[in-house]
C-alpha positions in Angstrom: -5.3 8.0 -6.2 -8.3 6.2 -7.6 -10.4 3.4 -6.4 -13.7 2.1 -7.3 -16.8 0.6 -5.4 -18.9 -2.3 -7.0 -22.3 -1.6 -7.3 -23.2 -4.0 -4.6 -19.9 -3.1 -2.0 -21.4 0.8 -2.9 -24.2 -0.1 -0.7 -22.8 -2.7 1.6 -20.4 -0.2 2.9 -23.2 2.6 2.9 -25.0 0.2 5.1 -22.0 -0.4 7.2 -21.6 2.8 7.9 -25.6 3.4 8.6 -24.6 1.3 11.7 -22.6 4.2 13.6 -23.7 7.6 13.1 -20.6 8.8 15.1 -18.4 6.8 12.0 -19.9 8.4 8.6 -16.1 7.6 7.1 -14.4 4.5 5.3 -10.6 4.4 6.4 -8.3 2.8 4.0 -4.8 1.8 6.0 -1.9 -0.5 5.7 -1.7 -2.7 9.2 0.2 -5.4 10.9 -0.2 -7.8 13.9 -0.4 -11.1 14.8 1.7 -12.3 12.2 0.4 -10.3 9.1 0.6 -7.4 6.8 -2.1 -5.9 5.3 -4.3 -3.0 4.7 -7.8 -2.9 5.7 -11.2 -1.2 6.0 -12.5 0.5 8.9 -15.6 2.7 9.6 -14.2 6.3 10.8 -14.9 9.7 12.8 -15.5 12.4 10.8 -12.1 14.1 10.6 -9.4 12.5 8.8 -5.8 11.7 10.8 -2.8 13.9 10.1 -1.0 12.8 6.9 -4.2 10.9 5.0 -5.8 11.8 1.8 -9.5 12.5 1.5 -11.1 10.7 -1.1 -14.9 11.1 -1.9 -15.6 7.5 -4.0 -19.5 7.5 -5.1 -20.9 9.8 -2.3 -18.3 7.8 0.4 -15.9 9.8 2.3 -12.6 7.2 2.5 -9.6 8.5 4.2 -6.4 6.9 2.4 -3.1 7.0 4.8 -0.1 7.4 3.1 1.2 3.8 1.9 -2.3 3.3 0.6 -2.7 6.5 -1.5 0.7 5.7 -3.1 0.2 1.9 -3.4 -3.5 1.0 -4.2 -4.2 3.4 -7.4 -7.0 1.7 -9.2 -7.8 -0.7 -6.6 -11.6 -2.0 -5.9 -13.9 -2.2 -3.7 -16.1 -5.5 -3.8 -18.8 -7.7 -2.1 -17.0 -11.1 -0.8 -18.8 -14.3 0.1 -21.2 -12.7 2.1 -22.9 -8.7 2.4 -20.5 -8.2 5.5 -17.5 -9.2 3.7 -16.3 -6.1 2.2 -13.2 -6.2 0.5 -10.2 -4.9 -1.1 -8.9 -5.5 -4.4 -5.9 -4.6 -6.6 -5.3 -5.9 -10.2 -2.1 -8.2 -8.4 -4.1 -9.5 -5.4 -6.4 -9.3 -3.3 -5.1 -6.9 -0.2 -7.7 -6.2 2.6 -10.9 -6.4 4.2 -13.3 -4.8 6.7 -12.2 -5.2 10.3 
């Protein structure tokens, strides 16, 4: 699996993850509730969960979980509408964002 950071999500998520020592990771996972489906972004502890696949993206740690490594190869990372709006994108849609 693949994914990319924009320049400007590269340091948007850095900063993110400045925030919580305790959280140096990105987690990348597919999620429902409250009526949707979707994967999203999360800051993370240190050690990955059973089953997910360690990525290191541009000097980022990202932990994949398993629908995510097999579905979002060549997906991006990118700067929404604002800094904190860090999101997820794949050539067919867009498909997450930071919670």
């Amino acid at each position: 699996m693949t994914i990319t950071f924009s320049p400007a999500a590269r340091e948007a998520v850095r900063a993110w993850l400045a925030r919580d020592p305790s959280k140096p990771a990105l987690r990348l996972f597919f999620a429902g509730g409250c009526g949707a489906l979707g994967y999203q972004l999360t800051p993370a502890a240190p050690e990955p969960r059973p089953g997910e696949r360690i990525l290191e993206v541009d000097g980022v740690t990202v932990y994949a979980d398993f629908k995510a490594s097999t579905d979002l190869d060549g997906a991006r990372i990118e700067v929404g509408e604002s800094p904190d709006d860090i999101v997820l994108v794949h050539d067919s849609c867009v498909v997450g964002g930071m919670c």
